[in-house]
N, C-alpha and C positions, 0 to 999 in steps of 0.2 A: 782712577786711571794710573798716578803715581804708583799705589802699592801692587797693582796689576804687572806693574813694568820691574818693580821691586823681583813678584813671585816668580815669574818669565826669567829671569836672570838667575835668581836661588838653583831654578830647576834645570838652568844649562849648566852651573857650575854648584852639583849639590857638596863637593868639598867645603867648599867657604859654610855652609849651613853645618854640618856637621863640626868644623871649627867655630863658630859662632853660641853650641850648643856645647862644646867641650869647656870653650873658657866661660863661658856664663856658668858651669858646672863647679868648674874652679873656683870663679868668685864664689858662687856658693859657699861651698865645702871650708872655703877659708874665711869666710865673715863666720859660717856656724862653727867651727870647731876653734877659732880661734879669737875673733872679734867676742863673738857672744858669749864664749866661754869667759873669756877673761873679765868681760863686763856684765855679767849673768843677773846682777841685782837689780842692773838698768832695764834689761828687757825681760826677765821674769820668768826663761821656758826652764826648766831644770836642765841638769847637765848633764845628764844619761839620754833624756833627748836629743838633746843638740847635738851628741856626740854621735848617735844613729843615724838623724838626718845629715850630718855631714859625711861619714861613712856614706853613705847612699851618696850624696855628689859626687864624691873621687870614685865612685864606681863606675855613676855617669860619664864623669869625666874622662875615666880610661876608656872606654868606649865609643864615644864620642872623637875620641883625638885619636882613636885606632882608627875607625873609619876616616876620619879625614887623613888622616896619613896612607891608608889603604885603598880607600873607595872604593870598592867591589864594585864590578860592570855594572850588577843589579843593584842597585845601591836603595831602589824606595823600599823592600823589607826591612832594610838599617833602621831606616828612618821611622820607619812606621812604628818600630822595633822602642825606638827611644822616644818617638813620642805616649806611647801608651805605659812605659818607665814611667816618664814622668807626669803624664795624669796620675798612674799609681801615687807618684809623688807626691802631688797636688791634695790627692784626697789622705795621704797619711798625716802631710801637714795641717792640714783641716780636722783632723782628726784630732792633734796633737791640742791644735790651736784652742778648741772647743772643750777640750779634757781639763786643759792648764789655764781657762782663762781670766781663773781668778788670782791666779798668780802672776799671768804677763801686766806688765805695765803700757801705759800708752802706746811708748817707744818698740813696743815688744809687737803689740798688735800690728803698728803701720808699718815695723820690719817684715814681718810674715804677710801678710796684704799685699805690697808692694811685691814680693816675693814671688807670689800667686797670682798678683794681675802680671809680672812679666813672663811667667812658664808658659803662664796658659794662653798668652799672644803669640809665642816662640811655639808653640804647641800645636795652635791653630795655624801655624806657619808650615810644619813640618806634613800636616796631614794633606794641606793644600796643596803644597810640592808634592810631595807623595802620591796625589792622587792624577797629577801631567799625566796623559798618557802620550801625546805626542810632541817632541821637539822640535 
């Protein structure tokens, strides 16, 4: 019921979702390009990866915060638009994860884990809104 009245509210004010997706982007791009970089021995991914998946957030991220600053009338292709970015994301990361994962350390798995159980709530949030057809 709570999260009902959550997605109800997302989808009269799909800005705030689209900023919600921008700075979670943000966080990203700057734990991966600069947290993990600097700490790279702790979490284990190499650094030509981390530097690619953070390129990708600030990509996200500009987009994300263009729409919320723009919001197009039409606004659920946006969405739809950055949710299926960031499954892409999801499964690159998965990808990465699975490649490297004799190299990540503990710390490194429950960073990436945690990473992907939040996209992919934020994910399944996006399609949900997306999918309102009536206000």
């Amino acid at each position: 019921m709570i999260f009902e009245g959550f997605i109800k509210k997302m989808a009269e004010q799909p800005k705030q979702l689209f900023l919600l997706d921008g700075i979670g982007a943000v966080l990203s791009a700057f734990s991966l390009g600069v947290i993990l970089i600097q700490f790279k021995n702790y979490f284990g991914m190499p650094r030509e990866e981390l530097f690619f998946l953070a390129l990708a957030a600030c990509f996200f991220a500009a987009y994300s915060l263009f729409c919320y600053v723009r919001t197009p009338k039409n606004w659920r292709p946006f969405l739809r638009f950055i949710a299926i970015v960031n499954l892409v994301y999801c499964c690159i990361t998965i990808g990465l994860v699975v490649l490297f994962q004799s190299k990540l350390t503990i710390l490194g798995m429950i960073y990436f884990i945690l990473e992907l159980i939040i996209i992919i709530v934020l994910v399944s949030l996006e399609f949900k809104i997306a999918s309102i057809k009536t206000l």
